[in-house]
C-alpha positions as a printed Julia matrix, in Angstrom:
50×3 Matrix{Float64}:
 -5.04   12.53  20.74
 -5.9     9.08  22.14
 -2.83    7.24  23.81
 -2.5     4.01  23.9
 -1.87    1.6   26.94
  1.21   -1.08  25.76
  0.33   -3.5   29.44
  0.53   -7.06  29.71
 -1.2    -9.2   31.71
  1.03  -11.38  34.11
 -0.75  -14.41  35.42
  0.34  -17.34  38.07
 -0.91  -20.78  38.12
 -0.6   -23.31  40.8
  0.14  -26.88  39.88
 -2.06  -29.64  41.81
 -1.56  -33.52  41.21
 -3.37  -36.08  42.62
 -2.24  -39.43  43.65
 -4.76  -42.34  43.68
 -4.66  -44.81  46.29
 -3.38  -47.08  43.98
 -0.33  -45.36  43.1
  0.15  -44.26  46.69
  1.92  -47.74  47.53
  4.7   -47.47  45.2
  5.86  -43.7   46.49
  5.95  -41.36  43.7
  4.38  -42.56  40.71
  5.25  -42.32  36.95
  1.91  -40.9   37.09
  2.45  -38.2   39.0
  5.81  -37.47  36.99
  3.41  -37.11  34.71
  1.27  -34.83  35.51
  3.64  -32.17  37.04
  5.26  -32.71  33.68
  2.48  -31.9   31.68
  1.13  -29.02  34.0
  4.26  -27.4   33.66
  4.73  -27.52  29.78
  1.37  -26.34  29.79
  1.73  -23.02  32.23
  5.24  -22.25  30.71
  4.11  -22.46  27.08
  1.21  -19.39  28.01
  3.81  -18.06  30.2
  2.34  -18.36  33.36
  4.78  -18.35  36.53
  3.88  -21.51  38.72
């Protein structure tokens, strides 16, 4: 009798944003907002811990 394996595959992700030099003078950009924001969605939709 064959048996079957029931594991899952956990994965991390690290998040990197990059800040031009033209956002640089105004601190933290909307830009960068951005980014983390849309890194995140991304790695918590496919369930990856950051």
């Amino acid at each position: 009798m064959e048996q079957v394996r029931n594991e899952q595959t956990i994965y991390s992700a690290a998040v990197y944003c990059r800040l031009s030099k033209d956002d640089e003078q105004a601190g933290e950009s909307v830009s960068i907002e951005t980014q983390k924001m849309m890194l995140t969605d991304f790695c918590h939709e496919r369930g990856f811990s950051i």
